[in-house]
OpenMM code with the backbone's topology and positions (N, CA, C; nanometers):
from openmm import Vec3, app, unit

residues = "UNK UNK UNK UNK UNK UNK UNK UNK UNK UNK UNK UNK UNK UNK UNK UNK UNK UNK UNK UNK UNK UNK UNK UNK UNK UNK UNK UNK UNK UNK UNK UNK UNK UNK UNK UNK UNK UNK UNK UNK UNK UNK UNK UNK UNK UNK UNK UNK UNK UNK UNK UNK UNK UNK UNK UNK UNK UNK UNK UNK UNK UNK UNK UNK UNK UNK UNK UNK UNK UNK UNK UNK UNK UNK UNK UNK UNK UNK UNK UNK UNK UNK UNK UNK UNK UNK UNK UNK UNK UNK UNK UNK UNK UNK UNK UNK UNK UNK UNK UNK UNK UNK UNK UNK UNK UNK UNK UNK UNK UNK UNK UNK UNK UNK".split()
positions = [
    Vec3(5.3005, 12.9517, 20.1617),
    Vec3(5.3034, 12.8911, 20.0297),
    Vec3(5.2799, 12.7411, 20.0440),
    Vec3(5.2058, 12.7016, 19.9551),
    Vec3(5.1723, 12.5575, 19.9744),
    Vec3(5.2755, 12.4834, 19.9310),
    Vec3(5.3200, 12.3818, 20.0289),
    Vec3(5.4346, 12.2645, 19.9810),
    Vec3(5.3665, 12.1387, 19.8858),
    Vec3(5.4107, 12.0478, 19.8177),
    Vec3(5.3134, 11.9445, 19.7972),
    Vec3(5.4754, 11.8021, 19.7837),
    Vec3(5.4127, 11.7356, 19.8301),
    Vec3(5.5200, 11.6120, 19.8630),
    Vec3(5.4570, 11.4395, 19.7714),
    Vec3(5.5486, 11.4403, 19.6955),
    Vec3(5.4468, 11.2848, 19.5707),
    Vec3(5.5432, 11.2048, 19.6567),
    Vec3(5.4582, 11.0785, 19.6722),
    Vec3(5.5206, 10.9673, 19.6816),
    Vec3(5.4446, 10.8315, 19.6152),
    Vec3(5.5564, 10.7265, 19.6481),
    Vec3(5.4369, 10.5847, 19.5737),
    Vec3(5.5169, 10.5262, 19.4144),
    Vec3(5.6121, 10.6043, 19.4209),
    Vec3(5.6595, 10.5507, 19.3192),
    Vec3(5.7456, 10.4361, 19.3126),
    Vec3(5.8078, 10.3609, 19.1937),
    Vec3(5.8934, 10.2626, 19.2000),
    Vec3(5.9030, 10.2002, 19.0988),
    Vec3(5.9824, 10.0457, 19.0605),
    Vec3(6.0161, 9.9900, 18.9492),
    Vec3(5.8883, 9.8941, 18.9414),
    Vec3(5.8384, 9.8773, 18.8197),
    Vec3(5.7000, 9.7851, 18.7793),
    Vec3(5.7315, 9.7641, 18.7078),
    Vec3(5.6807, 9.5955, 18.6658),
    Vec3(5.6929, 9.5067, 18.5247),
    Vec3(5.5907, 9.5943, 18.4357),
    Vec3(5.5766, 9.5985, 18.3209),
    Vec3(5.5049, 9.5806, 18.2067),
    Vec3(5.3330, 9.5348, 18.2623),
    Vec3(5.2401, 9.5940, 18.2507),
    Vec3(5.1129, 9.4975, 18.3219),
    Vec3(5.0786, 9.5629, 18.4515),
    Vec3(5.1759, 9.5858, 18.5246),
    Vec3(5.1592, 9.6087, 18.6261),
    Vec3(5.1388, 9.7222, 18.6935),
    Vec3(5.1129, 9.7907, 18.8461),
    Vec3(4.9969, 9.9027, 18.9307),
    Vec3(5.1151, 10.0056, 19.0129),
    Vec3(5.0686, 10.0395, 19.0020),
    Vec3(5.0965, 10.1815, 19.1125),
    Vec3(4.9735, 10.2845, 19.1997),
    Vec3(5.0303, 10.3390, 19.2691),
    Vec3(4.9494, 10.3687, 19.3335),
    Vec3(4.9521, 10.4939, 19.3899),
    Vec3(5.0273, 10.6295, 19.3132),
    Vec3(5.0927, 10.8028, 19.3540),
    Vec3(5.0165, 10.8275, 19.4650),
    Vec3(5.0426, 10.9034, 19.5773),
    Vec3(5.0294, 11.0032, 19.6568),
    Vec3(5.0790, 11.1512, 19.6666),
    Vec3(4.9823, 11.2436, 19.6684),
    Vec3(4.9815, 11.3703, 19.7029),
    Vec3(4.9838, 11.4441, 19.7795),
    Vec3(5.0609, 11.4932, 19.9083),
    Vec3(4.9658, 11.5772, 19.9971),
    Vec3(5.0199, 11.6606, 19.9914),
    Vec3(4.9830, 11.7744, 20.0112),
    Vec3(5.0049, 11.9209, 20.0712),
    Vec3(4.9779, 12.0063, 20.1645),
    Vec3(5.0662, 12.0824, 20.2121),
    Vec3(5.0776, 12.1233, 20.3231),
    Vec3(5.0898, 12.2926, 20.2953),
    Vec3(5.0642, 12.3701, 20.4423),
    Vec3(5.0661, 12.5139, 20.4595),
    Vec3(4.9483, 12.5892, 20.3459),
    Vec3(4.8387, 12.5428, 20.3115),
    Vec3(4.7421, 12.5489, 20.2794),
    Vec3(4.6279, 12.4781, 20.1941),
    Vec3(4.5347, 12.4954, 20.2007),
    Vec3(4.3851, 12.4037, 20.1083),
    Vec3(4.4156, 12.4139, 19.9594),
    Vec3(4.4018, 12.3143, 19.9010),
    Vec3(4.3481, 12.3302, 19.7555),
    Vec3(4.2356, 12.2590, 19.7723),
    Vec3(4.1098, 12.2424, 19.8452),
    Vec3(4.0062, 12.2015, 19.8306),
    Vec3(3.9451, 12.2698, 19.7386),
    Vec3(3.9560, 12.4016, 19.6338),
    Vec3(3.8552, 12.4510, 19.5282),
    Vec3(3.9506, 12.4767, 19.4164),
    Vec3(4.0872, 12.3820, 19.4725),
    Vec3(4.1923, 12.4150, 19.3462),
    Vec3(4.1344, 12.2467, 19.2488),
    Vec3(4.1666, 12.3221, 19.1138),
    Vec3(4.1645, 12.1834, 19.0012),
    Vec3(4.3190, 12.1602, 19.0268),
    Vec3(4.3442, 11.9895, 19.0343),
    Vec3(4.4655, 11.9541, 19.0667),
    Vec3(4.5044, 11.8761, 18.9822),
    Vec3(4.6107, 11.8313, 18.9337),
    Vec3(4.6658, 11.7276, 18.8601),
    Vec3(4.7983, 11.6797, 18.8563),
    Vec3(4.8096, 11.5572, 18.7965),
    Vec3(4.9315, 11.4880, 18.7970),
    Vec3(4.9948, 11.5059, 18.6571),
    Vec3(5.1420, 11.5838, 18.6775),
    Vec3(5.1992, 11.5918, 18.5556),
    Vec3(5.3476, 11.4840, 18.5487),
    Vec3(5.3884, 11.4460, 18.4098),
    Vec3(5.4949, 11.3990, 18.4007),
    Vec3(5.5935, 11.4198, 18.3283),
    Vec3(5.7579, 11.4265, 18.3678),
    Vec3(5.8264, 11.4163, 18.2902),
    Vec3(5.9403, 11.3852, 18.2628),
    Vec3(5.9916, 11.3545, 18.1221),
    Vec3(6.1488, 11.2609, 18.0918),
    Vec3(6.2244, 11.3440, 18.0493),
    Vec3(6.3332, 11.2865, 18.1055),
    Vec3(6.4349, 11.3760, 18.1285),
    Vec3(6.4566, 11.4100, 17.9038),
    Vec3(6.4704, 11.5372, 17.9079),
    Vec3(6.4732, 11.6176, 17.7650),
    Vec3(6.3382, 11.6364, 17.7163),
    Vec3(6.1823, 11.6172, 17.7821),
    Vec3(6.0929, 11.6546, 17.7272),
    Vec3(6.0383, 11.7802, 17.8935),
    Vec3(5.9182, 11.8139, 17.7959),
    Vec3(5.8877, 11.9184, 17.8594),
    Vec3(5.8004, 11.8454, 17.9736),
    Vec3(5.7523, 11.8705, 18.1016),
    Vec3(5.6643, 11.8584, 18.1704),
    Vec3(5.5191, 11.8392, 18.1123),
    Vec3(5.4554, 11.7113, 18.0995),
    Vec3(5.3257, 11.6867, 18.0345),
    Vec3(5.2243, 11.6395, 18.1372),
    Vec3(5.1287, 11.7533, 18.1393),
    Vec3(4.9939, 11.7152, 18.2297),
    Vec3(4.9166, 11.5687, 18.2048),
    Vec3(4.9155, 11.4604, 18.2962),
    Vec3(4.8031, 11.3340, 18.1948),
    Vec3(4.6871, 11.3749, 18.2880),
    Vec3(4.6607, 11.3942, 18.4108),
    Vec3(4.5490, 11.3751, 18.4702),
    Vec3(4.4826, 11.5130, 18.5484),
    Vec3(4.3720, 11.5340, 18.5313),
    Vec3(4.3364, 11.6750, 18.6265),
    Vec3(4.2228, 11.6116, 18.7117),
    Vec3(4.1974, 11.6814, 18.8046),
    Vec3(4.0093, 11.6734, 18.8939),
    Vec3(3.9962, 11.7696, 18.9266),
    Vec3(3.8999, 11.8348, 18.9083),
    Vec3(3.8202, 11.9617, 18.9623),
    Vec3(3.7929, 11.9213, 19.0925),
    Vec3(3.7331, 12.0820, 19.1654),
    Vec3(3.6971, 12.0157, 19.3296),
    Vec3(3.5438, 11.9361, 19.3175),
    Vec3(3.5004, 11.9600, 19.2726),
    Vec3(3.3626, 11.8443, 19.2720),
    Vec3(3.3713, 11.7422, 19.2367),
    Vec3(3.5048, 11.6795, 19.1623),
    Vec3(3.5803, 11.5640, 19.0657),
    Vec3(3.5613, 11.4794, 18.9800),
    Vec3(3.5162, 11.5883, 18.9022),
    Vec3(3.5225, 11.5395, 18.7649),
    Vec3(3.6791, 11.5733, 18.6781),
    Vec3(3.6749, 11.4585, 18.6016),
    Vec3(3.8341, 11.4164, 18.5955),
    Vec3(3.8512, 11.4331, 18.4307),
    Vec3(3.9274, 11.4343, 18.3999),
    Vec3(4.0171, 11.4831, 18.2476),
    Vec3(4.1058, 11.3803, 18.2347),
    Vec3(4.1574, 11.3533, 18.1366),
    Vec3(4.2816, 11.2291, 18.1089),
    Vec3(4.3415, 11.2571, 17.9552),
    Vec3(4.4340, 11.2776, 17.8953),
    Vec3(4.5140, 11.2621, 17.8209),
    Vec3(4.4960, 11.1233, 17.7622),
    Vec3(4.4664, 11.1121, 17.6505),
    Vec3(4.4442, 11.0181, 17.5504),
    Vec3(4.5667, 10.8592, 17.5763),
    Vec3(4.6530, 10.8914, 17.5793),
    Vec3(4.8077, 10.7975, 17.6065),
    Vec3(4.7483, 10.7424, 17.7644),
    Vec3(4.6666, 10.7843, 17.8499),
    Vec3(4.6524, 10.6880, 17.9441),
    Vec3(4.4948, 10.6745, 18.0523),
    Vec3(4.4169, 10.7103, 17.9533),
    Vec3(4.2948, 10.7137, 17.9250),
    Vec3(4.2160, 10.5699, 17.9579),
    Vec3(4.1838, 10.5148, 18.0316),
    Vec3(4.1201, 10.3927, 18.0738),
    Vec3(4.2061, 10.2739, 18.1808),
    Vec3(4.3457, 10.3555, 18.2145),
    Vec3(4.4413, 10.3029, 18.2449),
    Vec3(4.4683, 10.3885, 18.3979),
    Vec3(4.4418, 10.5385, 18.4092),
    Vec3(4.4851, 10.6175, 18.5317),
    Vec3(4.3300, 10.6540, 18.5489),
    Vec3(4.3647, 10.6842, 18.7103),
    Vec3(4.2609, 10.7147, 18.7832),
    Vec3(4.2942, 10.8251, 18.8771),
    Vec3(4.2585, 10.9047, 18.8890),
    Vec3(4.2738, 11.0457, 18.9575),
    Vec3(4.2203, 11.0669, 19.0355),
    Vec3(4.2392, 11.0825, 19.1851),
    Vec3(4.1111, 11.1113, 19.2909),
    Vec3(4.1895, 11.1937, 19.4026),
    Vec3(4.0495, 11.2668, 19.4673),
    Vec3(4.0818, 11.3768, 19.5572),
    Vec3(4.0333, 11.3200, 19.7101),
    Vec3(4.0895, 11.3433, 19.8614),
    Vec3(4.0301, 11.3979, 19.9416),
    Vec3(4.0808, 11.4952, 20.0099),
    Vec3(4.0142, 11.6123, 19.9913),
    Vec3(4.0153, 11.7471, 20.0402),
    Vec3(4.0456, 11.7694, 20.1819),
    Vec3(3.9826, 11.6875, 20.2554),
    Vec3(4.0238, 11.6956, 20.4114),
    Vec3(4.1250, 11.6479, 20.4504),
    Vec3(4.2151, 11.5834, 20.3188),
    Vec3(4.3272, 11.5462, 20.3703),
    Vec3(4.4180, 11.6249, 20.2851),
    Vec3(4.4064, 11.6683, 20.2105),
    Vec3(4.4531, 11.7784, 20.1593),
    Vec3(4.5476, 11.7027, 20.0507),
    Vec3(4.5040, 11.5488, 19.9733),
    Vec3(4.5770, 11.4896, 19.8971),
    Vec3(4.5031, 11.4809, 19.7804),
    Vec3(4.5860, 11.4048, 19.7246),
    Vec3(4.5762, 11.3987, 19.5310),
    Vec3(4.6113, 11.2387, 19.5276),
    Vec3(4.5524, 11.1856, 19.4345),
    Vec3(4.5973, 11.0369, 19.4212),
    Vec3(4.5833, 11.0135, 19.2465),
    Vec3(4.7114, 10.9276, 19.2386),
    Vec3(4.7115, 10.8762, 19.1162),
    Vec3(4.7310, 10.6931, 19.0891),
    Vec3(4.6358, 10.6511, 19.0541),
    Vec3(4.6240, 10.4866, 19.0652),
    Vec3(4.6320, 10.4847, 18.9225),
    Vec3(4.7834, 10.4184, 18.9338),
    Vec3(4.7734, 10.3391, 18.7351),
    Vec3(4.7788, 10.2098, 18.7062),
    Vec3(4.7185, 10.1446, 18.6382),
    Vec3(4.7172, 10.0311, 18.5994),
    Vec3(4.7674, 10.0131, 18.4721),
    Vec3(4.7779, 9.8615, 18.4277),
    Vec3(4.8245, 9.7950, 18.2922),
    Vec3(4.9484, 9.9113, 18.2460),
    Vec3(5.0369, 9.9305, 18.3274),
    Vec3(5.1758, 10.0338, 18.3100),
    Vec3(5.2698, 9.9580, 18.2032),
    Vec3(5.2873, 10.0646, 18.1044),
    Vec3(5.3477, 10.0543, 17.9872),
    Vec3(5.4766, 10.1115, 18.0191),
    Vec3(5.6216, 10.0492, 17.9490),
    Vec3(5.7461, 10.1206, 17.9821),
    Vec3(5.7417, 10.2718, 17.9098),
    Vec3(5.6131, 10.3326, 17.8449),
    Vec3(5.6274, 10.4643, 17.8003),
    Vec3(5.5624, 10.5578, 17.8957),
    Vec3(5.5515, 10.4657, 18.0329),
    Vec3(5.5146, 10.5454, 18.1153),
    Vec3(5.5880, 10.5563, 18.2571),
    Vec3(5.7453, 10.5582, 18.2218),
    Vec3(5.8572, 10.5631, 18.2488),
    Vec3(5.8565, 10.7399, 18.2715),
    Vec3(5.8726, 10.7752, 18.4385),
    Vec3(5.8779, 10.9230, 18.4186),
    Vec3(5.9137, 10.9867, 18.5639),
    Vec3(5.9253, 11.1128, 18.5691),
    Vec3(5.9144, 11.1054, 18.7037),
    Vec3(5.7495, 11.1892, 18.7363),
    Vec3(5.6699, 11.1939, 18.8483),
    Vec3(5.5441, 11.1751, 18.8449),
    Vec3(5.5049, 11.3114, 18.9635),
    Vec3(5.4998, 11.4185, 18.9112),
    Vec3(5.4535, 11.5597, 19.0252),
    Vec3(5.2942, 11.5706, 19.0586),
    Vec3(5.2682, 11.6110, 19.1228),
    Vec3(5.1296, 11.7112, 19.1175),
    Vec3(5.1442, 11.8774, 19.1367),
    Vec3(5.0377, 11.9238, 19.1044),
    Vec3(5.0352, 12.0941, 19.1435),
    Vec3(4.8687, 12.0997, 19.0933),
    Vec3(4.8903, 12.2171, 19.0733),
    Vec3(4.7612, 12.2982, 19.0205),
    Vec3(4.7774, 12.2763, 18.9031),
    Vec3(4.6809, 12.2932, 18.7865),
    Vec3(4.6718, 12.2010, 18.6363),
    Vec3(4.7543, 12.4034, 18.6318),
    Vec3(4.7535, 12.5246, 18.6508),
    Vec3(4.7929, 12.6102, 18.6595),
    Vec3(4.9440, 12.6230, 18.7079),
    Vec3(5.0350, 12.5098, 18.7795),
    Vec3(5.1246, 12.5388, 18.8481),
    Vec3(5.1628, 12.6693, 18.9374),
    Vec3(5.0394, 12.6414, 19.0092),
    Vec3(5.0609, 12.7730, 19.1515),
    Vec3(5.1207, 12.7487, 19.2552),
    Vec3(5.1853, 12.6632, 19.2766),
    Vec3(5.2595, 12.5921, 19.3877),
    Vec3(5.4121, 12.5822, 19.3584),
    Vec3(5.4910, 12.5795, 19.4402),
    Vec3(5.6169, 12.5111, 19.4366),
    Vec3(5.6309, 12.3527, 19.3767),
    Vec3(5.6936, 12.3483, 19.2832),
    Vec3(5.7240, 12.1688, 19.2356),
    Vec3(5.8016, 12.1094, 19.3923),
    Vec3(5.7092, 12.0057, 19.3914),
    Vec3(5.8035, 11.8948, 19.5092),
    Vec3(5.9582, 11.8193, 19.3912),
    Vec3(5.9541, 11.7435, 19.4947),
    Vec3(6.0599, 11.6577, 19.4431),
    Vec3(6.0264, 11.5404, 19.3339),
    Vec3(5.8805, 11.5521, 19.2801),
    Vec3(5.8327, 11.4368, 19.2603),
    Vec3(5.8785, 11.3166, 19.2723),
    Vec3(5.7885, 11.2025, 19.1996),
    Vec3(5.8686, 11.0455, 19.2498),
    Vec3(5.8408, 10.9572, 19.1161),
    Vec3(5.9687, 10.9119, 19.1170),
    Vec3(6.0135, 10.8202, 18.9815),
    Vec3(5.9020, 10.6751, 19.0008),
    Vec3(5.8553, 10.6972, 18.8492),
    Vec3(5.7964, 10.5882, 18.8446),
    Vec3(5.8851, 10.4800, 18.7077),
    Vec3(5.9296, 10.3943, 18.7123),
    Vec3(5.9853, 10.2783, 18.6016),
    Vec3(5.8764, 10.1576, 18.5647),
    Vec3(5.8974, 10.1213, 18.4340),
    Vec3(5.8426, 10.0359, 18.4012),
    Vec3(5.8893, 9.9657, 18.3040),
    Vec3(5.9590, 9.8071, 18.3703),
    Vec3(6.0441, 9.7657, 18.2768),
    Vec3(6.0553, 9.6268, 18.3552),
    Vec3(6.0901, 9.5556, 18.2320),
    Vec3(6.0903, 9.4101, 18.2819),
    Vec3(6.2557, 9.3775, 18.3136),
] * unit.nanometer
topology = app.Topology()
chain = topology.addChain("A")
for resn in residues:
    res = topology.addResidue(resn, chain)
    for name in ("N", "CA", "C"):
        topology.addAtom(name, app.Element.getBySymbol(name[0]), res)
């Protein structure tokens, strides 16, 4: 069963970058569509970002010119680069399959607050 482990998270001003990591282990998602989902504590788990394996990318309107989603397959990771971070993007920050075929990691808290 594939593990997947996020890291990269932390406290950011208003304005300011991050930079998520993905990897996974005990098998390929090189032809899996992958994405980064988020969520606060009393809402449901919300997908913002997907990439197909050829990577072409999807984005959720709320952070749409702001996240960047990228794959390398041979490393068997997922990346999430956000910029101009708004405190409504206060969350904690997973990946899986846009399907959730994997085990949830532990994901990693991202804050944004002055």
């Amino acid at each position: 069963q594939v593990q997947v482990v996020e890291s990269g998270g932390g406290l950011v001003q208003p304005g300011g970058s991050l930079r998520l990591s993905c990897v996974a282990s005990g098998g390929s998602f090189g032809f899996i569509t992958m994405g980064w989902f988020r969520q606060v504590p009393g809402n449901q788990r919300e997908l913002v970002a997907r990439i197909f394996p050829p990577g072409r990318t999807f984005y959720v309107d709320s952070v749409k010119g702001r996240f960047t989603i990228s794959r390398d397959n041979a490393k068997n990771a997922v990346y999430l680069e956000m910029d101009s971070l708004k405190p409504e993007d206060t969350a904690v920050y997973y990946c899986n399959s846009v399907t959730a075929d994997y085990n949830w990691g532990q994901g990693t808290q991202v804050t944004v607050s002055s």
